[in-house]
The first five atom37 places (N, CA, C, CB, O) and aatype in JSON, in Angstrom:
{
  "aatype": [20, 20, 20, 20, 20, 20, 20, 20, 20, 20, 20, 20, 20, 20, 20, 20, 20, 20, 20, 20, 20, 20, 20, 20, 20, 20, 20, 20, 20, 20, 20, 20, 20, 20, 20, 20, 20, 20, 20, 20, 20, 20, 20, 20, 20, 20, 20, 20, 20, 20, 20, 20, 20, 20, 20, 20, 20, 20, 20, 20, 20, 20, 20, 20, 20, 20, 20, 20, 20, 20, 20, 20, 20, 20, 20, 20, 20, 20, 20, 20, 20, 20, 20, 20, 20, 20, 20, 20, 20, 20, 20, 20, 20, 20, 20, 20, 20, 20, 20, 20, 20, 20, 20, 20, 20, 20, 20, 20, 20, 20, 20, 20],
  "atom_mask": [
    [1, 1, 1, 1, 1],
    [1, 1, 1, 1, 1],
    [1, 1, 1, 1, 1],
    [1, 1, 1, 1, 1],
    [1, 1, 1, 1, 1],
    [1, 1, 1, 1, 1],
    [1, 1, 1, 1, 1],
    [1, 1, 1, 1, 1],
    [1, 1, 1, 1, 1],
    [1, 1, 1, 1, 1],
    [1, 1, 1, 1, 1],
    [1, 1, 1, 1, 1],
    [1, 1, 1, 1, 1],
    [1, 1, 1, 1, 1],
    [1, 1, 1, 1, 1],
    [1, 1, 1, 1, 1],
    [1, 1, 1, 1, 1],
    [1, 1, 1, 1, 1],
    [1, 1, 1, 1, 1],
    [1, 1, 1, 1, 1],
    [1, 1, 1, 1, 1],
    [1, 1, 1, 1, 1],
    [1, 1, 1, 1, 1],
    [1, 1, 1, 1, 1],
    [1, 1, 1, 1, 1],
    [1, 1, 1, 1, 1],
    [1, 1, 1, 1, 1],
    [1, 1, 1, 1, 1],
    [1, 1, 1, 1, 1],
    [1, 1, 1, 1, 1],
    [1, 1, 1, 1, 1],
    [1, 1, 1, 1, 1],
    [1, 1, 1, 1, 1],
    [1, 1, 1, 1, 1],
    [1, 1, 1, 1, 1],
    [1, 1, 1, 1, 1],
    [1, 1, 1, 1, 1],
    [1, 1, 1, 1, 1],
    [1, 1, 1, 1, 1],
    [1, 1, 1, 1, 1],
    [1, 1, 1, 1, 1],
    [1, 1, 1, 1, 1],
    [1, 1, 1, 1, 1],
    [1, 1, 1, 1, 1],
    [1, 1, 1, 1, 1],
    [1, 1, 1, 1, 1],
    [1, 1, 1, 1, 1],
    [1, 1, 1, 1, 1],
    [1, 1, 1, 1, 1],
    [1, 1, 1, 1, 1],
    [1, 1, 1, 1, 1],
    [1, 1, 1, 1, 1],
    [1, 1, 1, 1, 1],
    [1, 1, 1, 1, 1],
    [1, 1, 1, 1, 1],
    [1, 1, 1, 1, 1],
    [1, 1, 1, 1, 1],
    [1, 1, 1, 1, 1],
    [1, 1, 1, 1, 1],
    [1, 1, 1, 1, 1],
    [1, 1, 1, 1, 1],
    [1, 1, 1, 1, 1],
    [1, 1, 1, 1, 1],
    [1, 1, 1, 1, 1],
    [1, 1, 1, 1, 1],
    [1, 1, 1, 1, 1],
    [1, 1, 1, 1, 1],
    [1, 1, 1, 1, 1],
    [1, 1, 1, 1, 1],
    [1, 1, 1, 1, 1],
    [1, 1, 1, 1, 1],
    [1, 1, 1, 1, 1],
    [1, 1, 1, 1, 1],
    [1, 1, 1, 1, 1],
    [1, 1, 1, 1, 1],
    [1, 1, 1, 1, 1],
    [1, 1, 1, 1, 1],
    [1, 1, 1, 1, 1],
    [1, 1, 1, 1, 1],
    [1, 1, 1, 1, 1],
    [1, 1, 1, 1, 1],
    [1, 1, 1, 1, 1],
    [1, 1, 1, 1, 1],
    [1, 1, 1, 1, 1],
    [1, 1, 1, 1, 1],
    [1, 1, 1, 1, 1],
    [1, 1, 1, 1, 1],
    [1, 1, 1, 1, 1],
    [1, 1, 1, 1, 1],
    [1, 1, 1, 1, 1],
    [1, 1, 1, 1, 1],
    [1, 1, 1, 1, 1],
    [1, 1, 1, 1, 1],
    [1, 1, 1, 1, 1],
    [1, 1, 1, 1, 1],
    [1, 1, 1, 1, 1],
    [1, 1, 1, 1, 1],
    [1, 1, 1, 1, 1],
    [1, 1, 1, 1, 1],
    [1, 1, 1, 1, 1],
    [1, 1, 1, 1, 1],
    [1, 1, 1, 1, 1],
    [1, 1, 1, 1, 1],
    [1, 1, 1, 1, 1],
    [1, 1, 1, 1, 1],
    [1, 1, 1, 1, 1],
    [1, 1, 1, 1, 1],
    [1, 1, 1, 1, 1],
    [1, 1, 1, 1, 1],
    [1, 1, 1, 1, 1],
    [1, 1, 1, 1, 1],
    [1, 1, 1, 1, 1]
  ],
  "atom_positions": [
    [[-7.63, 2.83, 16.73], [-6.63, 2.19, 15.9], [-5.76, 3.26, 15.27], [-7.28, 1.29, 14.82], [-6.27, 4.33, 14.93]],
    [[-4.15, 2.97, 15.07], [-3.51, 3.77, 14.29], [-2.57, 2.76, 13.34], [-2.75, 4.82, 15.19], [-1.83, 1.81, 13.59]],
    [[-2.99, 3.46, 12.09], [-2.13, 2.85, 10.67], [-0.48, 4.13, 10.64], [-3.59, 3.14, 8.66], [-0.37, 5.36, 10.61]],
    [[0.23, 3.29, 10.65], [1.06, 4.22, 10.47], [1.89, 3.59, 9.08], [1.9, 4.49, 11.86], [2.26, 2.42, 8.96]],
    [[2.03, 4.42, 8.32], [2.45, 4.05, 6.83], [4.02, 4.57, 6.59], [1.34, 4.86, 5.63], [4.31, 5.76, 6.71]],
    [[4.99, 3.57, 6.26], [6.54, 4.07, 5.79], [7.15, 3.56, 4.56], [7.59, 3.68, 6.83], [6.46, 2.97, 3.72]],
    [[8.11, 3.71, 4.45], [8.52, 3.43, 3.05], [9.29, 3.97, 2.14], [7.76, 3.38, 2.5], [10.29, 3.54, 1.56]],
    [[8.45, 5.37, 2.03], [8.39, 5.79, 0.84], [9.52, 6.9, 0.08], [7.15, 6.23, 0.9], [10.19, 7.56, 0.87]],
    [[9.66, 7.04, -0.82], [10.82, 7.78, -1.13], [10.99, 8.17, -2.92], [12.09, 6.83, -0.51], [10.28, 8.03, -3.91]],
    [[12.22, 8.65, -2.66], [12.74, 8.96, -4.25], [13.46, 7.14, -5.06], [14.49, 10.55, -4.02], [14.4, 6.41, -4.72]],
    [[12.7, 7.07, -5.88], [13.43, 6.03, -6.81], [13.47, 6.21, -8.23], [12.86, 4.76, -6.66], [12.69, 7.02, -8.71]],
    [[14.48, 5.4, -9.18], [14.47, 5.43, -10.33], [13.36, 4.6, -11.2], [15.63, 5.16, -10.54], [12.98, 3.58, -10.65]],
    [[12.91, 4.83, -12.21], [12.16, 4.28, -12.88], [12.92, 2.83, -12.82], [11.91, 5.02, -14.16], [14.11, 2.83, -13.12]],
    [[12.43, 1.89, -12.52], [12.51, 0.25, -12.41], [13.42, -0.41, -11.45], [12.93, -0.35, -13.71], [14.02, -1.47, -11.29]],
    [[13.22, 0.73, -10.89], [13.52, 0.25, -9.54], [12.79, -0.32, -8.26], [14.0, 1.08, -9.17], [11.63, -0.63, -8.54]],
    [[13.12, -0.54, -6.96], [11.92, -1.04, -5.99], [11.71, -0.63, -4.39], [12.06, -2.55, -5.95], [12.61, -0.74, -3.56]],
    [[10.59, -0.23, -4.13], [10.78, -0.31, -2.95], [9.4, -0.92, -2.05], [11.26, 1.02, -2.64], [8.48, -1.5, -2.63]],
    [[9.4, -0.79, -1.19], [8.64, -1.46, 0.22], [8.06, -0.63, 0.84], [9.46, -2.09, 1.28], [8.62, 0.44, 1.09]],
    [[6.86, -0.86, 1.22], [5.82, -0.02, 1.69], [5.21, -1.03, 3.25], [4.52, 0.21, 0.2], [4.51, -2.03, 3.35]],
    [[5.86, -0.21, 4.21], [5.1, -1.15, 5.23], [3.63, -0.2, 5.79], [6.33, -1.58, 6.73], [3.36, 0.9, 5.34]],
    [[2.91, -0.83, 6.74], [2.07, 0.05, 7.64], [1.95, -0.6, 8.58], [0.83, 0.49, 7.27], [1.66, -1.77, 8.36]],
    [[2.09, -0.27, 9.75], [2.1, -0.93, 11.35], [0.77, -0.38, 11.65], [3.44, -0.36, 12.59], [0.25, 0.73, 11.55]],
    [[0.33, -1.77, 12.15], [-1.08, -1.28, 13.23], [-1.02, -0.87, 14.62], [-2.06, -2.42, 13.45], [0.09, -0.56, 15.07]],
    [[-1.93, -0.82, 15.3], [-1.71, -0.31, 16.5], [-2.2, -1.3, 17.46], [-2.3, 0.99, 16.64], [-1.96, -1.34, 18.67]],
    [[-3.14, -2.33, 16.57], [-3.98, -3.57, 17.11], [-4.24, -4.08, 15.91], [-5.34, -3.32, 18.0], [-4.15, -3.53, 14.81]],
    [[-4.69, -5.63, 16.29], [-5.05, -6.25, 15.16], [-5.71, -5.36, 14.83], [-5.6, -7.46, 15.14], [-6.19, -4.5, 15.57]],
    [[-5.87, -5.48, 13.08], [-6.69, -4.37, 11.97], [-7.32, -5.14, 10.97], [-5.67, -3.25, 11.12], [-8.19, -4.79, 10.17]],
    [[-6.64, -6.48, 11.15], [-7.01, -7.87, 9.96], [-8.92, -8.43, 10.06], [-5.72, -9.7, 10.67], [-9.46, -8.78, 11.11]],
    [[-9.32, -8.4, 9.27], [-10.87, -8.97, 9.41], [-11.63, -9.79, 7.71], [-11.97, -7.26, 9.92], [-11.32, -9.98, 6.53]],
    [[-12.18, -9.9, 8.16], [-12.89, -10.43, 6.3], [-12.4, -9.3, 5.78], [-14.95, -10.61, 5.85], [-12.05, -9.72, 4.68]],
    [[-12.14, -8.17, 5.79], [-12.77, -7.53, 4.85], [-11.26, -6.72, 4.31], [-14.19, -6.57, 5.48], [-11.07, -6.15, 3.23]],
    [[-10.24, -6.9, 5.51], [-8.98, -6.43, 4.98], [-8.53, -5.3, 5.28], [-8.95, -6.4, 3.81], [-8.95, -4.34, 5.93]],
    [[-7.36, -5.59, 4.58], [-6.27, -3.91, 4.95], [-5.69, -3.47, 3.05], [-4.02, -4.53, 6.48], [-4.98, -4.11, 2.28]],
    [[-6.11, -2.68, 2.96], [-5.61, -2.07, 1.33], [-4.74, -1.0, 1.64], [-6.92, -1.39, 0.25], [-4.48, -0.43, 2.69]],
    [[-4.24, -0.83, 0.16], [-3.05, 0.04, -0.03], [-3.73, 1.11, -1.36], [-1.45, -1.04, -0.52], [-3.77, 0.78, -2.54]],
    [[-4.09, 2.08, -0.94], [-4.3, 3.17, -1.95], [-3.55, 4.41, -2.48], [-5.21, 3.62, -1.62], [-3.01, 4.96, -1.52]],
    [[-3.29, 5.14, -3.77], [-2.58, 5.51, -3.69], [-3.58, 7.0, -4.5], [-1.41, 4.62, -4.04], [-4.75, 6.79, -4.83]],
    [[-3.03, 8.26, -4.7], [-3.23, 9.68, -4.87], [-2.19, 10.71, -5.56], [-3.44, 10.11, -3.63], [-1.33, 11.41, -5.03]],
    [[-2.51, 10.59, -6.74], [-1.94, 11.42, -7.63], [-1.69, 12.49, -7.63], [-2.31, 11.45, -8.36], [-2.38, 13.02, -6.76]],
    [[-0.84, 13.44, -8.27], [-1.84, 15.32, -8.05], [-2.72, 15.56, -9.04], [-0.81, 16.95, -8.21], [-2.48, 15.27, -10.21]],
    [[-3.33, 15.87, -8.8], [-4.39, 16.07, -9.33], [-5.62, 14.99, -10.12], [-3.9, 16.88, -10.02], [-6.34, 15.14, -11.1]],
    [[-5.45, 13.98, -9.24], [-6.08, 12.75, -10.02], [-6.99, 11.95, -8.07], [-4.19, 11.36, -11.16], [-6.72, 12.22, -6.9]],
    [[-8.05, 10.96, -8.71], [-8.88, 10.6, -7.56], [-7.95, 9.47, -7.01], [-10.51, 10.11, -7.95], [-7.21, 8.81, -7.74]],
    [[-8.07, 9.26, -5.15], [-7.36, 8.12, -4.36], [-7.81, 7.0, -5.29], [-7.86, 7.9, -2.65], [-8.7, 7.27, -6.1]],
    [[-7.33, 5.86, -5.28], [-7.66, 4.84, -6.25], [-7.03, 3.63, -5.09], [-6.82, 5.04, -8.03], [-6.2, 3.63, -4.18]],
    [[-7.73, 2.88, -5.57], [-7.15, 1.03, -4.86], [-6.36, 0.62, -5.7], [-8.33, -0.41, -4.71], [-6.48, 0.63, -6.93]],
    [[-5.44, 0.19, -5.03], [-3.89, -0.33, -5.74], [-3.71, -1.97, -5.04], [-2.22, 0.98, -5.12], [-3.14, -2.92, -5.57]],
    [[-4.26, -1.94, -3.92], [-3.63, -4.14, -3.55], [-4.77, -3.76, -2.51], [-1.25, -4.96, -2.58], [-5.26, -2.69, -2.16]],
    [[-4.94, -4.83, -2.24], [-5.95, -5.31, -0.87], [-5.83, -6.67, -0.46], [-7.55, -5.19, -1.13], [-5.75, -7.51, -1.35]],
    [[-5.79, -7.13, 1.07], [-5.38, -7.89, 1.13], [-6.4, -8.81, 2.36], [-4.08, -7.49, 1.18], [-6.43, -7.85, 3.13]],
    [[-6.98, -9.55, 2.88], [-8.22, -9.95, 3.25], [-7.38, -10.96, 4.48], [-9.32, -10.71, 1.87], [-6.68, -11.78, 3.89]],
    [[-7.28, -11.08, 5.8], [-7.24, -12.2, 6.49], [-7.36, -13.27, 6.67], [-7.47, -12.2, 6.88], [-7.42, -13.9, 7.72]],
    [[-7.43, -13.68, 5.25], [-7.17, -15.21, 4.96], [-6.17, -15.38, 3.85], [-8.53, -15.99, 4.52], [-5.75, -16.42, 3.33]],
    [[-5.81, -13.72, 3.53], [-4.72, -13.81, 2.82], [-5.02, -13.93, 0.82], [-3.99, -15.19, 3.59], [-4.36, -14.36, -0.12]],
    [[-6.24, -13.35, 0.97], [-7.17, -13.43, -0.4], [-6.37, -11.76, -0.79], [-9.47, -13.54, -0.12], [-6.41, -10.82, 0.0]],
    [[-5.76, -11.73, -2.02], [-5.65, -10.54, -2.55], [-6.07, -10.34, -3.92], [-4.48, -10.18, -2.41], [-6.09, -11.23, -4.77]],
    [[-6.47, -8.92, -4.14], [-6.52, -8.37, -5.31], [-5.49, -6.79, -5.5], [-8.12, -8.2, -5.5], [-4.96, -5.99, -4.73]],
    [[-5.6, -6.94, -6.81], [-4.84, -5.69, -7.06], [-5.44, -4.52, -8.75], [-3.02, -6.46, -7.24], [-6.15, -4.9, -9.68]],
    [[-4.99, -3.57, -8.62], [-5.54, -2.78, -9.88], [-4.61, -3.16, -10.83], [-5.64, -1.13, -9.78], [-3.44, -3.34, -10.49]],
    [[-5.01, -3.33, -12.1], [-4.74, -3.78, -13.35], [-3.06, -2.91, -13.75], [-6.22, -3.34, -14.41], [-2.31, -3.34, -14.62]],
    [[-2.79, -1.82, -13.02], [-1.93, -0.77, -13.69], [-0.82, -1.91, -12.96], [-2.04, 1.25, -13.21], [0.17, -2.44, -13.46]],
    [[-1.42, -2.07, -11.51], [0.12, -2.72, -10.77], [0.02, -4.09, -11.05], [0.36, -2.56, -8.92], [0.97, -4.69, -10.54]],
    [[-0.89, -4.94, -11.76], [-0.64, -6.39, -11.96], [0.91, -7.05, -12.13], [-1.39, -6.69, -13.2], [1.7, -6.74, -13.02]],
    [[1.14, -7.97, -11.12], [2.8, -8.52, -12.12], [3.78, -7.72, -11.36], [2.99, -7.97, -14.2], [4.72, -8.46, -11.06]],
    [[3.91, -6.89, -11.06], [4.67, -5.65, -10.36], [4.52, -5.14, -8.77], [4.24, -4.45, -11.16], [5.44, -4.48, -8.29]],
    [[3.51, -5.41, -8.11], [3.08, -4.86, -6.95], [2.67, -6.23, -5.98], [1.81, -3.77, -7.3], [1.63, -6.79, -6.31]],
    [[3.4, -6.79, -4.87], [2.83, -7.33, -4.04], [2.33, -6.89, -2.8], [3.39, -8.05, -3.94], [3.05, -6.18, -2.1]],
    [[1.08, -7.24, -2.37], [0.78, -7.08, -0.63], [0.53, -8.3, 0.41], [-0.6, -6.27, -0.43], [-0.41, -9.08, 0.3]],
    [[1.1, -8.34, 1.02], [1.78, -9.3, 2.17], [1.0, -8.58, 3.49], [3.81, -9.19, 2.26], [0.44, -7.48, 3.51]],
    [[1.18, -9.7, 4.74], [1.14, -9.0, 5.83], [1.84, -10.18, 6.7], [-0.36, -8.43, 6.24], [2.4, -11.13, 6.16]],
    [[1.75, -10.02, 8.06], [2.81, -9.94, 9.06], [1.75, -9.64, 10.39], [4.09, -8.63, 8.67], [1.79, -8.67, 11.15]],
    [[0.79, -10.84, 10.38], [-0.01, -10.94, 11.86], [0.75, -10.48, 13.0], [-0.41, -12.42, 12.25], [0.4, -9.42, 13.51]],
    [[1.73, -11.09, 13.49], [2.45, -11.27, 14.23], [2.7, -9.48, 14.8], [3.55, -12.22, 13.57], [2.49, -8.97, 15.91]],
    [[3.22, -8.9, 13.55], [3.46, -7.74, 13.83], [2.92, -6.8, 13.62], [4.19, -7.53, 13.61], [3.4, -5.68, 13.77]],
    [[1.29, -7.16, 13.04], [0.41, -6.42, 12.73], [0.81, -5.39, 11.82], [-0.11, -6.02, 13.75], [0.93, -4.18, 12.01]],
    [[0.97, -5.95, 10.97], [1.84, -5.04, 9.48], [1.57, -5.63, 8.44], [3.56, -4.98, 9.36], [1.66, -6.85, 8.28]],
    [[1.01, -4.41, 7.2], [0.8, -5.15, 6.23], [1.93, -4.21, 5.09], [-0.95, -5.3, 5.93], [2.39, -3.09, 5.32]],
    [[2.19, -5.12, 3.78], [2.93, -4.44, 3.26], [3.15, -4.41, 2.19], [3.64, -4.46, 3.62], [2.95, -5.5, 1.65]],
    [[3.51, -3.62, 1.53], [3.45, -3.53, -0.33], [4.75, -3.0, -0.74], [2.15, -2.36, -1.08], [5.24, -1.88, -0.67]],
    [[5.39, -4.78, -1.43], [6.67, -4.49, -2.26], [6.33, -3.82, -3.75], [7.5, -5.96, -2.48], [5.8, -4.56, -4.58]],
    [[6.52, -2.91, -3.99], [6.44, -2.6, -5.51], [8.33, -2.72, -6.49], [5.65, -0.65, -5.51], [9.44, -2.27, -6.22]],
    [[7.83, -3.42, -7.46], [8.7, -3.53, -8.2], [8.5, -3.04, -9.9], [8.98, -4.79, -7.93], [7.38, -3.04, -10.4]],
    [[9.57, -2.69, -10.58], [9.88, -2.38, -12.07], [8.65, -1.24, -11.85], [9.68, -3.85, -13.45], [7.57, -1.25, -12.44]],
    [[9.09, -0.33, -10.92], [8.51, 1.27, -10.59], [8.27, 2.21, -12.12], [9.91, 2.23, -9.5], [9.21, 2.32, -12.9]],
    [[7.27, 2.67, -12.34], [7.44, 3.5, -13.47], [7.55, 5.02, -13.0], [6.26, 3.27, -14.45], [8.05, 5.18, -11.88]],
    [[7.15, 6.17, -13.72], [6.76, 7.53, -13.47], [5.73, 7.38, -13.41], [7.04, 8.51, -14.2], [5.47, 8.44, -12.83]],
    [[4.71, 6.88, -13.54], [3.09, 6.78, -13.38], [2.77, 6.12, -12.19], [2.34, 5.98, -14.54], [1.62, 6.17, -11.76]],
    [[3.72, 5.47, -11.58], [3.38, 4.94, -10.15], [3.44, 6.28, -8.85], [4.67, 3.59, -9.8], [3.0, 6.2, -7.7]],
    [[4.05, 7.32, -9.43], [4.64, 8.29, -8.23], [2.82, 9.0, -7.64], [6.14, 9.93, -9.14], [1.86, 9.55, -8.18]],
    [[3.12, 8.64, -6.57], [1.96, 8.98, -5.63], [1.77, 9.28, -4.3], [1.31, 8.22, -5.66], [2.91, 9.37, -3.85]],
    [[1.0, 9.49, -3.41], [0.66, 9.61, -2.19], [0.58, 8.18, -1.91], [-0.53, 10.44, -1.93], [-0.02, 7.62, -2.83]],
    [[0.97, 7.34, -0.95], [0.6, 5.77, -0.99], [-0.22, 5.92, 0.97], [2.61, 4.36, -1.29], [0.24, 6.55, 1.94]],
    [[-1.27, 5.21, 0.89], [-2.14, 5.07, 2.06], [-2.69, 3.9, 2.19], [-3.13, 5.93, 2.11], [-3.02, 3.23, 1.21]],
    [[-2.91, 3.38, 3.81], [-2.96, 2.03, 3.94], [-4.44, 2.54, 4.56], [-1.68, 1.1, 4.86], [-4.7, 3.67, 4.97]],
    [[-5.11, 1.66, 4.51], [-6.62, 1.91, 4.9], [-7.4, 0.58, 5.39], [-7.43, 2.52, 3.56], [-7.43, -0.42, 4.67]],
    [[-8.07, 0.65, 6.79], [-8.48, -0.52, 7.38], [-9.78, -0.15, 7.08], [-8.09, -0.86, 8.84], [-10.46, 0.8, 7.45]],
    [[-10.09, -1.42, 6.09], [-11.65, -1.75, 5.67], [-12.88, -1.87, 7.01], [-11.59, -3.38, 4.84], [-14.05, -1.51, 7.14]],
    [[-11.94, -2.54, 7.81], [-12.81, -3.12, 9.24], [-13.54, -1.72, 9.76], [-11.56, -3.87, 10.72], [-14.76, -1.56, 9.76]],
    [[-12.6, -0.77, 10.21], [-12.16, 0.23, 10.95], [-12.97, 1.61, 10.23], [-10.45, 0.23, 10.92], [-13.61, 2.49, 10.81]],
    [[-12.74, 1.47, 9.01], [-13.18, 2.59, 7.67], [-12.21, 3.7, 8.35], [-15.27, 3.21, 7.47], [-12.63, 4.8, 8.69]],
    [[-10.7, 3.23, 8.51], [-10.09, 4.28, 8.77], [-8.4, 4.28, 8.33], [-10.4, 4.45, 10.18], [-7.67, 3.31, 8.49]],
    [[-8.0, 5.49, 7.78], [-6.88, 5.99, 6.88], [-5.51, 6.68, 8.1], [-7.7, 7.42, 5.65], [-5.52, 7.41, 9.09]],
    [[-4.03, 5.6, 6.94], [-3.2, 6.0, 7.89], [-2.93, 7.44, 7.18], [-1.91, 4.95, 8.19], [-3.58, 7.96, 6.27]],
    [[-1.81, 7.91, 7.86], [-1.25, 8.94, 7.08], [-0.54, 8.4, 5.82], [-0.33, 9.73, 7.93], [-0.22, 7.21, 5.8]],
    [[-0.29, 9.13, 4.88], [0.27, 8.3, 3.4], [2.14, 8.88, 3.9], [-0.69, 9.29, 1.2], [2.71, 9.41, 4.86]],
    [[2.54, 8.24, 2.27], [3.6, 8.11, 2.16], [3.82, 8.42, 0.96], [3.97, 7.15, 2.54], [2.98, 8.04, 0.15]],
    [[5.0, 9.18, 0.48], [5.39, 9.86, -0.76], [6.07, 8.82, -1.41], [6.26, 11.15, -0.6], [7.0, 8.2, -0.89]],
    [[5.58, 8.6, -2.64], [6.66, 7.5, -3.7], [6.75, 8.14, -4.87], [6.09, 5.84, -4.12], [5.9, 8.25, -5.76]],
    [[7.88, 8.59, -4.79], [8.14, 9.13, -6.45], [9.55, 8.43, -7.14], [8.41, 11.09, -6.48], [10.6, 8.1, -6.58]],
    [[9.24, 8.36, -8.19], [9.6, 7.26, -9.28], [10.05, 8.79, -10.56], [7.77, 5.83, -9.81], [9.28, 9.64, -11.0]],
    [[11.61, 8.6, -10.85], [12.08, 10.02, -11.45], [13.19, 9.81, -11.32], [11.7, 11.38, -10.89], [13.72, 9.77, -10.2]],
    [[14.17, 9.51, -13.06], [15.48, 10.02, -12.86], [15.97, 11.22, -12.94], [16.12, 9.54, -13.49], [17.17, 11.42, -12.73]]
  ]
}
């Protein structure tokens, strides 16, 4: 399987952007496709997860602000983040629970 993760970029504080990850094959199972993200100098952390029946959770920082979606069809799952802070800027990585395996991440930094 390959996660390939895009998106990501320079934005202003409250601003938004979109985080896709393309599979390479179905990747969807009970157990899901999450979106984690990596600070500097701080531990990877779970940010949305999203389960094949379409069951999500998310971490308390992105409540209200962060959706994850997916896209069977195109085997893509994806995370709109909105009203971006400076504390959101991270490494962002999509990770198949099924698989126990990590795409490459994606840079999101949030900075006027």
């Amino acid at each position: 399987v390959q996660l390939q993760a895009s998106g990501g970029g320079l934005v202003q504080p409250g601003g938004s952007l979109r985080l896709s990850c393309a599979a390479s094959e179905t990747i969807f199972s009970i157990s899901g496709v999450g979106w984690y993200r990596q600070a500097p100098g701080k531990q990877r952390e779970l940010v949305a997860r999203i389960t094949n029946v379409g069951s999500t959770n998310y971490a308390n920082s992105v409540k209200g602000r962060f959706t994850i979606s997916s896209d069977n069809a195109k085997k893509t799952v994806y995370l709109q983040m909105n009203s971006l802070k400076p504390e959101d800027t991270a490494v962002y990585y999509c990770y198949s629970f099924y698989y126990n395996y990590w795409g490459q991440g994606t840079l999101v930094t949030v900075s006027s």
